[in-house]
LUMFI-194816 format. One line per 10 residues: their letters; for each residue x, y, z of C-alpha. Coordinates in nm, 4 decimals. Layout:
N
a	X,Y,Z; ...
END
This chain:
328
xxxxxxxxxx	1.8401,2.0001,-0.9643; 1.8071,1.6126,-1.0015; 1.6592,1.4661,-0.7151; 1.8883,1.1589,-0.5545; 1.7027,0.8336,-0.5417; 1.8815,0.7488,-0.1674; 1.9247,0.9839,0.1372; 2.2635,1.1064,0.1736; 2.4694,0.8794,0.3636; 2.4524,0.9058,0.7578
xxxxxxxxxx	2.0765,1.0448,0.7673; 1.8972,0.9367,1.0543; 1.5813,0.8029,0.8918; 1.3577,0.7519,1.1379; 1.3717,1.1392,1.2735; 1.4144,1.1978,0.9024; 1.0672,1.0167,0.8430; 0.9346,1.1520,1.1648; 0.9956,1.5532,1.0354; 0.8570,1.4339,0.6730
xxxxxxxxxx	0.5693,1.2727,0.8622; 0.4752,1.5855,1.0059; 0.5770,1.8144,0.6943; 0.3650,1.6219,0.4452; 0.0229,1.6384,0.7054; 0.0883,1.2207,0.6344; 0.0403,0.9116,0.8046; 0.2003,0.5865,0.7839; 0.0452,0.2432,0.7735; 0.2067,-0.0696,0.8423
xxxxxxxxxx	0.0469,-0.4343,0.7363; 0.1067,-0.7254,1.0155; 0.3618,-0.8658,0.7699; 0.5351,-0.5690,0.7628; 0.9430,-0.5455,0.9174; 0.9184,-0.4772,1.3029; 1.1387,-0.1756,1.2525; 0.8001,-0.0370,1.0170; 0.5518,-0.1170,1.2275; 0.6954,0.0447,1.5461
xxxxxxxxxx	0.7071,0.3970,1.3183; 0.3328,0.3610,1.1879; 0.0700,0.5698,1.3038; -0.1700,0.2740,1.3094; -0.0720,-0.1306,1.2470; -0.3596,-0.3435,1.1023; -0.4627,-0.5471,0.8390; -0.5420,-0.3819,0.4838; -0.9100,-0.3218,0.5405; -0.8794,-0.1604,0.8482
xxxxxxxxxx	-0.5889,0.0295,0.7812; -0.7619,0.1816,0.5061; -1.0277,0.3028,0.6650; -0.8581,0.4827,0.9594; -0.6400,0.6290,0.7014; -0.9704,0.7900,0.5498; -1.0715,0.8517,0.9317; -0.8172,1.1247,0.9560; -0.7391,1.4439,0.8173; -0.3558,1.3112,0.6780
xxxxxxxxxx	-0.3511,1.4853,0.3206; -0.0771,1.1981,0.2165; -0.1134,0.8189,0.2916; 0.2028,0.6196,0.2936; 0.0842,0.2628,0.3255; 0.3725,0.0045,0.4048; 0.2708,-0.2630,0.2766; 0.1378,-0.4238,-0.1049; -0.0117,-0.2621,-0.3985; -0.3779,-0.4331,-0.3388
xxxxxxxxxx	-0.3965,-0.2484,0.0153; -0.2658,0.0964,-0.1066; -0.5156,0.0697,-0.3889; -0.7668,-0.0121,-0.1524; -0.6840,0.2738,0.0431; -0.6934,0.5274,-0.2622; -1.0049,0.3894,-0.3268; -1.2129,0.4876,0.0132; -0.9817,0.8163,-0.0100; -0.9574,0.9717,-0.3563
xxxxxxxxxx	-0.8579,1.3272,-0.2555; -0.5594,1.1628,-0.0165; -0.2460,1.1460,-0.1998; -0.1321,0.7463,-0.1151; 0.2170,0.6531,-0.1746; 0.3961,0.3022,-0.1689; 0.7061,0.2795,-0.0873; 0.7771,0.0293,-0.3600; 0.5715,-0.0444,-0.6357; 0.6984,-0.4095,-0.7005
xxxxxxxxxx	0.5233,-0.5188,-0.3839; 0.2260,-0.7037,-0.5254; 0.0769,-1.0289,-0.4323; 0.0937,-1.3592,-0.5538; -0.2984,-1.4013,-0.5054; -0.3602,-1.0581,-0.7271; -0.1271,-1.2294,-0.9722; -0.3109,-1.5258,-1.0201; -0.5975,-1.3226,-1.0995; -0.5567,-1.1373,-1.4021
xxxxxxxxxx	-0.8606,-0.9341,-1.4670; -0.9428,-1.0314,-1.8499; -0.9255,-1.4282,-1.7751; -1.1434,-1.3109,-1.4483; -1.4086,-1.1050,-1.6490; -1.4010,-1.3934,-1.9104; -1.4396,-1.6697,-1.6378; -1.7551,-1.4424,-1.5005; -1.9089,-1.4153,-1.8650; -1.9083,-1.7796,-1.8882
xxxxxxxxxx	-2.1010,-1.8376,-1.5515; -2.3699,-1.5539,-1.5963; -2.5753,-1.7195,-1.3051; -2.3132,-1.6791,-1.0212; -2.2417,-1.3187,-0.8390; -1.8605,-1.3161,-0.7859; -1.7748,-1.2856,-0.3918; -1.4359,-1.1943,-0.4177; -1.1229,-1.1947,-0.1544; -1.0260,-0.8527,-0.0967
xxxxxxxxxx	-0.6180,-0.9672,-0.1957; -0.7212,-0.9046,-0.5681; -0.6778,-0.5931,-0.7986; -0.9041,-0.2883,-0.8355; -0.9944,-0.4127,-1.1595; -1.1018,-0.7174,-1.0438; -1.2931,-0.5395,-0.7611; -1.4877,-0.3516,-1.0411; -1.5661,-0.6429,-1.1868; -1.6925,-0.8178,-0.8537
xxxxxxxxxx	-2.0020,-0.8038,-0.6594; -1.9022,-0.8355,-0.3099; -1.5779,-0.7608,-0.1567; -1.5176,-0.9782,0.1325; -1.1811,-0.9930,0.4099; -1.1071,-1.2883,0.5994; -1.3091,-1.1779,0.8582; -1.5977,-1.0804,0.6983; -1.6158,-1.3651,0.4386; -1.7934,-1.5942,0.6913
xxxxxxxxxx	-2.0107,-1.2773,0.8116; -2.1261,-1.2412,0.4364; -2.1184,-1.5538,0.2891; -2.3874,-1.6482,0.6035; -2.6425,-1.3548,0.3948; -2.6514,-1.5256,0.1016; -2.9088,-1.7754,-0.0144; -2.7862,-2.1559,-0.0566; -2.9429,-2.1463,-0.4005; -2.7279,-1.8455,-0.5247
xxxxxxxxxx	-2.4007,-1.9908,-0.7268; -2.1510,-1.8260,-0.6561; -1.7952,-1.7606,-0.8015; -1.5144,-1.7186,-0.4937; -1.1751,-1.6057,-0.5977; -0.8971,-1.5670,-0.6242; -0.7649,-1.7661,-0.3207; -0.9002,-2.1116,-0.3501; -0.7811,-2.2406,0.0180; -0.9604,-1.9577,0.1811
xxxxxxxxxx	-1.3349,-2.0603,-0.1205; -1.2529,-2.4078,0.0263; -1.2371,-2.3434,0.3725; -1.5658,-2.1697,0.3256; -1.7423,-2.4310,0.1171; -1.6279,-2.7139,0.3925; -1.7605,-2.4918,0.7052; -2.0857,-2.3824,0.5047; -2.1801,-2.6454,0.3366; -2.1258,-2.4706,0.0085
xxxxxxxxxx	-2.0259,-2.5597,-0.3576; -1.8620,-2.1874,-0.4724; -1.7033,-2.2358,-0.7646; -1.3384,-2.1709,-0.6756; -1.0557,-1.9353,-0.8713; -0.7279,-2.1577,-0.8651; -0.4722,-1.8752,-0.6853; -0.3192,-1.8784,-0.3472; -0.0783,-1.6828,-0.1334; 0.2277,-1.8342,-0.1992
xxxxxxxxxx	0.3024,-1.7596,0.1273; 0.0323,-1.9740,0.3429; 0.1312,-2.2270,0.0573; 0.4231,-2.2806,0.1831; 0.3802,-2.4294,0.5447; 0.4561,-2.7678,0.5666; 0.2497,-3.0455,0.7224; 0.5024,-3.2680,0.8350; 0.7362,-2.9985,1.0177; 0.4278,-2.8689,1.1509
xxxxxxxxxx	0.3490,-3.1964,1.3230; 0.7178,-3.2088,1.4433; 0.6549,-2.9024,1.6206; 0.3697,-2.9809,1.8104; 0.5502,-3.2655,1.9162; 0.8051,-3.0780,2.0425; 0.5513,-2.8239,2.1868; 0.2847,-3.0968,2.3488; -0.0250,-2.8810,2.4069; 0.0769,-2.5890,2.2076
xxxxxxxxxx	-0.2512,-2.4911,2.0176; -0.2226,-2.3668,1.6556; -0.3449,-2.0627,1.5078; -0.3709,-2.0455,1.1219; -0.5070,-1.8085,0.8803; -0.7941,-1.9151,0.6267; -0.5370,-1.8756,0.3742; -0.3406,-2.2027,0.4337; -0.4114,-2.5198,0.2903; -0.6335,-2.7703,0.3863
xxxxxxxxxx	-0.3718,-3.0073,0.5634; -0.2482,-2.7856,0.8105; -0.6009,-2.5761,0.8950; -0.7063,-2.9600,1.0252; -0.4003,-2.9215,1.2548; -0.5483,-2.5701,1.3958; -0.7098,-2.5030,1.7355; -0.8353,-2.1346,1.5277; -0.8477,-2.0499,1.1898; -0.9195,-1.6841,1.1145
xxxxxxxxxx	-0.7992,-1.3331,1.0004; -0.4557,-1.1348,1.1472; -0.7006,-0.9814,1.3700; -0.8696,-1.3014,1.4774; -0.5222,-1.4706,1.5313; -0.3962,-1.1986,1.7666; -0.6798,-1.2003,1.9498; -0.6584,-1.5359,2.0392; -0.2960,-1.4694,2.1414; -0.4480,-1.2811,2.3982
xxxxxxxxxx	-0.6803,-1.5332,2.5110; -0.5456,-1.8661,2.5053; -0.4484,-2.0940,2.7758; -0.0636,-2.1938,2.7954; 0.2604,-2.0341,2.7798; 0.3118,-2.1357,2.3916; 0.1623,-2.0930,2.0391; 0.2247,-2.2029,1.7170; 0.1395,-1.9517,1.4449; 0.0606,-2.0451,1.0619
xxxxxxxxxx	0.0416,-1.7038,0.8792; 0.3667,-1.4638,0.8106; 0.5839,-1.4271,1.0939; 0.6031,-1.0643,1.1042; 0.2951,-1.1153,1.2877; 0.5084,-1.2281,1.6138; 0.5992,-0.8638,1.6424; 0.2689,-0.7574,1.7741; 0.2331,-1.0499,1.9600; 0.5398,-1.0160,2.1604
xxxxxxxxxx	0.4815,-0.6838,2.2665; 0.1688,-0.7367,2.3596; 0.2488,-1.0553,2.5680; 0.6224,-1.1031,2.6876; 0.6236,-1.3384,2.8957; 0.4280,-1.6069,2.6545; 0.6214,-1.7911,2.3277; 0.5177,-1.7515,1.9724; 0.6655,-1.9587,1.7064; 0.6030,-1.9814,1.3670
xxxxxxxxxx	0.4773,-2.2297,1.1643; 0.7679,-2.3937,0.9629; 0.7990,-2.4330,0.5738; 0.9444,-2.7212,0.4056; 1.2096,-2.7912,0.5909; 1.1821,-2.6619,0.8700; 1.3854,-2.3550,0.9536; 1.3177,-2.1722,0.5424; 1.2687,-1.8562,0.5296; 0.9844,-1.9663,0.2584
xxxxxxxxxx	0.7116,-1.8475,0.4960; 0.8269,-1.4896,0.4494; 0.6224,-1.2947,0.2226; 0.9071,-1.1421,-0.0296; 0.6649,-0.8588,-0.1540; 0.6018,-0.7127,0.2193; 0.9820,-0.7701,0.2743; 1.0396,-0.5442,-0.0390; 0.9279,-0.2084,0.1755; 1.2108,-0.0321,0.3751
xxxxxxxxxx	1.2647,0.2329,0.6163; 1.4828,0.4067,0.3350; 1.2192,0.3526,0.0641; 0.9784,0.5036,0.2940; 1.1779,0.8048,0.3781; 1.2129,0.8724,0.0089; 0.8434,0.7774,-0.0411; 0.7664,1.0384,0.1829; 1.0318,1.2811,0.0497; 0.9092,1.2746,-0.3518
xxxxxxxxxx	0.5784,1.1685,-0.2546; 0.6156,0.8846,-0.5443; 0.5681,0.6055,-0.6324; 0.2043,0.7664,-0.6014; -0.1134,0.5479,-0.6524; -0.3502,0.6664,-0.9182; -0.6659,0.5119,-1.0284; -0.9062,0.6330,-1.2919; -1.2109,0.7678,-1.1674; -1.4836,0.5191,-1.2927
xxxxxxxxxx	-1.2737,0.2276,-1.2398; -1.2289,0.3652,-0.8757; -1.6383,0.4236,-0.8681; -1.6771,0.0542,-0.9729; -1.4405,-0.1011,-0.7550; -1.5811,0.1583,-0.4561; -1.9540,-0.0138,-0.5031; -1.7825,-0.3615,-0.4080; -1.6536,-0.2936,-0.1169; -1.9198,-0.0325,-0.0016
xxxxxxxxxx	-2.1597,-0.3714,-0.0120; -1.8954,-0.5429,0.1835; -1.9203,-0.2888,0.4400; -2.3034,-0.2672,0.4495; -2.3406,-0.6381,0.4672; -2.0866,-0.7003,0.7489; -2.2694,-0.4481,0.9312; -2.6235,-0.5734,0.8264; -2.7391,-0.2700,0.6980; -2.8001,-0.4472,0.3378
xxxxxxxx	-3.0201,-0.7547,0.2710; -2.9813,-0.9671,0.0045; -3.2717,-0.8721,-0.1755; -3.0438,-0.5218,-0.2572; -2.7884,-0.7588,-0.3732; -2.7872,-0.7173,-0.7785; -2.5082,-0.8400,-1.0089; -2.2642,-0.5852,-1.1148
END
C-alpha cells in the first residue's frame, strides 16, 4: 500500500504529532528561527548546539530536529544510534553553501601553517576537515586559548572571523560566506528606527555586518541576545538576528516591545530565513509518520567531524590546553 505524502484532509496535526511523538519514543527540536506554531510543540527550543546535545541527553530513539540540515547533522553526529529526521531536506544554509568542502580542503592545503577554527553553520564534511568547531558563543571562549602567533583560517562566515579579528586583535584569515540572512539588515532603516525608538538599545548577532554591529548595545549568540532581553533597562528593543526569535521573547516578557531589525526597505520580509521557513507542522507530522527524510552519515566521516566538535566542547569547558591542540 503506497504511503500518501500529506495527511488526509481534516487531521488534527498537532494531536496527530503529539500521538506520533509518543509512538516513535521521539522528541522534537525547534531552532529560534523556527515558526512560533513549531516551537510551542518542541520538547526543547534552543540554538543548534544545544539542542543537539539535550537530544543525546535523553533516551528519544528518533530525533526530529526542526530546523536546517547543518543542525540535524550535528545532532546525528553526537547521537549515531538515534534515528534523526528533518522535516525537509531542502533546508540548508546559505553559510554551508558558501563553503563547499573541496574548495575548503583545497584552501586549507594551500595554508599548511594555519589550524582551521571553523563556525559550526558549515557541513559535516567541512567539520572533518576542521580543527576546532566553534558556536557563536564559544568562538570568543576559544579563540581567547589560542596563541597570537598561531595563523589561523576562520570560516565560513566572514562577518562573524571579522568581528573576532576587530575584538581580539587578530588577523584570521577569513572564508568569504555569510548568512544571507544577517546580510540583509539595513543600516539606514536601522538608524530610522532608533530614531523612532530614542533609547531603544540594539541587540545583534555576530553574524551581521560590520555597519550595523557598530549600531549595537550587545552583540552575541541567540542565547546571549535573549538573555539580555531579560536584563535590559527600558520597555523597548531592537533585535538584529531572525525574527522568529521575538517568539521566545514575548512569552517570556509581555509587557516589554521587541522589534526587529529592518531589511532594505524597511518593512521586507528579507530578514526571514527562507530555509527555517521551509519546515512545517505538516512536514513534521509526516516526518514523524515515515520517519524520512532520515539523516545518514558514514561512519568515519561522522568520527572525523565528531573529533571537531569534541575539542570545541573540551576547550569551552577548559578541560583541553592548547598544547593538545594538533592539526587534523
Amino acid at each position: 500500500m503506497s504511503i500518501e505524502s500529506k495527511p488526509p484532509v481534516g487531521t488534527d496535526l498537532r494531536a496527530e504529532i503529539d500521538r506520533l511523538r509518543r509512538d516513535r519514543n521521539a522528541v522534537i527540536l525547534a531552532h529560534y528561527y523556527q515558526k512560533p506554531e513549531l516551537q510551542d510543540l518542541a520538547d526543547y527550543v534552543g540554538d543548534s548546539l544545544e539542542l543537539s546535545r539535550k537530544a543525546a541527553e535523553t533516551d528519544a530513539e528518533v530525533i526530529a530536529f526542526c530546523g536546517v540540515k547543518f543542525m540535524a547533522e550535528t545532532a546525528k553526529i553526537l547521537s549515531p544510534d538515534k534515528i534523526v529526521v528533518l522535516p525537509d531536506m531542502d533546508a540548508g544554509c546559505s553559510l554551508e553553501d558558501s563553503c563547499p568542502p573541496e574548495q575548503f580542503r583545497a584552501f586549507r592545503e594551500a595554508h599548511p601553517d594555519h589550524i582551521a577554527l571553523t563556525y559550526i553553520n558549515c557541513s559535516t564534511e567541512v567539520k572533518a576537515l576542521s580543527d576546532v568547531i566553534v558556536t557563536s558563543s564559544s568562538a570568543e571562549t576559544i579563540l581567547s586559548q589560542i596563541p597570537p602567533e598561531q595563523k589561523i583560517i576562520f570560516g565560513p562566515d566572514r562577518h562573524l572571523g571579522g568581528y573576532l579579528n576587530r575584538k581580539f586583535g587578530r588577523e584570521m584569515l577569513l572564508w568569504p560566506g555569510v548568512c544571507i540572512v544577517h546580510e540583509a539588515f539595513s543600516e539606514r532603516e536601522l538608524l530610522k528606527l532608533k530614531a523612532q525608538h530614542p533609547g531603544a538599545p540594539v541587540a545583534a548577532h555576530p553574524e551581521c555586518p560590520p555597519h550595523i554591529v557598530e549600531h549595537a548595545d550587545l552583540v552575541g549568540s541567540t542565547s546571549a541576545i535573549l538573555q539580555y532581553a531579560r536584563t535590559f533597562t527600558g520597555d523597548t528593543l531592537i533585535v538584529a538576528t531572525e525574527p522568529h526569535i521575538i517568539h521566545q521573547m514575548e512569552k517570556a516578557l509581555p509587557e516589554k516591545r521587541f522589534i526587529g531589525a529592518p531589511g532594505a526597505d524597511g518593512n521586507c520580509n528579507c530578514n526571514i530565513c527562507p530555509y527555517m521557513a521551509l519546515n512545517t507542522l505538516e512536514k513534521l507530522y509526516t516526518a514523524l509518520r515515515d520517519l524520512q527524510p532520515r539523516i545518514e552519515i558514514e561512519e568515519g566521516l561522522r568520527l572525523r567531524a565528531r573529533r571537531s566538535l569534541d575539542r570545541m566542547l573540551e576547550m569551552a569547558s577548559g578541560t583541553i590546553g592548547m598544547g593538545d591542540l594538533g592539526r587534523v
